[in-house]
C-alpha positions in Angstrom: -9.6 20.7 28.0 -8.0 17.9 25.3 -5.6 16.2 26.0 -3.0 13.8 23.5 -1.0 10.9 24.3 1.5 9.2 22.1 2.3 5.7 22.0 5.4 4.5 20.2 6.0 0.9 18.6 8.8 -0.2 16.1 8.2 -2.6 13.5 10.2 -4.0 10.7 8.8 -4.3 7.3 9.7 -5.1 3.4 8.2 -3.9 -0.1 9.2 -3.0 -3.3 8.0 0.3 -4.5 5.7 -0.1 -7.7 2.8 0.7 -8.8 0.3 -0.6 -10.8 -0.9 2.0 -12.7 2.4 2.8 -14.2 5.0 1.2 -16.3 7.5 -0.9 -15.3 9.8 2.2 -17.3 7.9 4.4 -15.0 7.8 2.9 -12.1 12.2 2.9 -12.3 12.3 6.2 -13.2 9.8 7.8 -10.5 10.7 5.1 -7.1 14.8 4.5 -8.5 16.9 1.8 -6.3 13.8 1.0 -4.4 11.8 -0.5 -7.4 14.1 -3.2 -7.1 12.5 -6.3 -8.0 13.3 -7.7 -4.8 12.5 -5.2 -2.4 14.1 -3.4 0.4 13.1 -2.8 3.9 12.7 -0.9 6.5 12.5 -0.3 10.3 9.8 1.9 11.2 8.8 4.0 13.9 5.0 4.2 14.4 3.8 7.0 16.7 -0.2 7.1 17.6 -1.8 9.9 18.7 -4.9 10.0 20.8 -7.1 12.9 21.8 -9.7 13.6 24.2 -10.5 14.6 27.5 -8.7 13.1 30.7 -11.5 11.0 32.7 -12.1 11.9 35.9 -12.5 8.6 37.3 -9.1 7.0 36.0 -7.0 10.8 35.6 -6.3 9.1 32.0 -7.8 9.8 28.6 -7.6 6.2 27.7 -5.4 3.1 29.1 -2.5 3.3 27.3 -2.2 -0.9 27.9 -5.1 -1.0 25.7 -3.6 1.1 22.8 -0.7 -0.8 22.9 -3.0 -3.9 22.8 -4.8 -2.3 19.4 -1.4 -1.3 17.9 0.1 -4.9 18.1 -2.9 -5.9 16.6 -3.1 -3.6 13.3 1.0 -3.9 13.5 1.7 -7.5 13.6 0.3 -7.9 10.3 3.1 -5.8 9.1 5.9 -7.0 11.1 8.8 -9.2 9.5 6.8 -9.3 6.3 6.6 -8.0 2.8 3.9 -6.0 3.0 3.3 -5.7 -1.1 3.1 -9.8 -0.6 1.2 -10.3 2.9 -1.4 -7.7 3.0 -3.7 -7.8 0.6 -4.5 -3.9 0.5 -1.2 -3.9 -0.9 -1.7 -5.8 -3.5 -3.0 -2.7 -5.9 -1.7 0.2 -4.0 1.7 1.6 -4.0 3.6 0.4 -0.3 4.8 4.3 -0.4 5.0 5.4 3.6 1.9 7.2 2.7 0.4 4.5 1.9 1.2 2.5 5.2 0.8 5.3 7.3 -2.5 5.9 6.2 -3.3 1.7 6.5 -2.1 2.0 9.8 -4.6 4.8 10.8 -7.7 2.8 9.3 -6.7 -0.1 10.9 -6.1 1.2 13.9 -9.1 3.4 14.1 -11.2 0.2 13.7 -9.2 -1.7 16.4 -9.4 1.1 19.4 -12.0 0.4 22.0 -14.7 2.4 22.7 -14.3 5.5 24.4 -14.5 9.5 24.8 -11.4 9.7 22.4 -10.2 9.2 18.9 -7.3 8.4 17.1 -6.2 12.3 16.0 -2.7 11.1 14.2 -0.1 8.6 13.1 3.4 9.1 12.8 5.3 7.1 11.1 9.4 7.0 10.4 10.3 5.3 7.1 14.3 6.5 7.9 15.8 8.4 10.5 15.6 11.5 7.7 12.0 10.7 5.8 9.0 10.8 8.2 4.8 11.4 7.2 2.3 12.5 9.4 -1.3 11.3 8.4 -4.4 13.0 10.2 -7.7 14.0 10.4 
C-alpha cells in the first residue's frame, strides 16, 4: 500500500520574467508588468510530495526531519534572492513558476537520502490565485 506525505516550506524569491530566445518586444508583450527591468517578487509556497511504502520498523515512509533537511538545502539557494541573478540555471531559462517548480524537483530529487521512496511531486504557489504542479 503507498503512501504520500507533504512537506510544506515558504520561501521568498525575485526575477524578472524574460527570455532569451525572444525579443525584448516580445518578451513585453508575452510576460507584461512582470518583464520589468527590475523585477518583481514573490512569496512562494513549496509543497513536496513523497511516496512509498510506510516502514515497518519506524511506522513512517521517510523522516520527515530529513526532508525538511533536503528542502532547506535545494531552497536556500532561492531564498531572499533574484533567482535570474543568483542561480546560474537561470541564467538562460525563463524564471517562469514552471521553470522553478521544475528546478526545485531536480534539485531536490538529488538532495533526498536514500530510501524505499521517491519524490512523486512539487507544488509550488507563485500567488495565492496561480499555482503549478510538476510530476513524474
Amino acid at each position: 500500500m503507498k503512501c504520500s506525505i507533504i512537506r510544506t516550506e515558504k520561501i521568498c524569491t525575485g526575477h524578472r520574467l524574460h527570455s532569451p530566445y525572444l525579443t525584448d518586444e516580445e518578451n513585453r508583450k508575452v510576460y507584461g508588468k512582470c518583464n520589468h527591468p527590475n523585477g518583481h517578487g514573490h512569496n512562494y509556497t513549496i509543497q513536496a510530495v513523497i511516496e512509498g511504502e510506510i516502514i515497518k520498523e519506524t511506522g513512517m515512509v521517510m523522516n520527515l526531519v530529513d526532508l525538511k533537511v533536503a528542502m532547506w538545502k535545494v531552497l536556500s539557494q532561492l531564498d531572499h534572492r533574484n533567482v535570474d541573478k543568483d542561480v546560474e540555471y537561470f541564467k538562460n531559462v525563463p524564471s517562469t513558476a514552471e521553470n522553478v517548480a521544475r528546478w526545485i524537483f531536480i534539485q531536490l530529487s538529488q538532495e533526498l537520502p536514500t530510501g524505499s521512496y521517491h519524490l512523486k511531486k512539487i507544488i509550488l504557489d507563485e500567488t495565492d490565485k496561480n499555482r503549478v504542479e510538476i510530476y513524474e
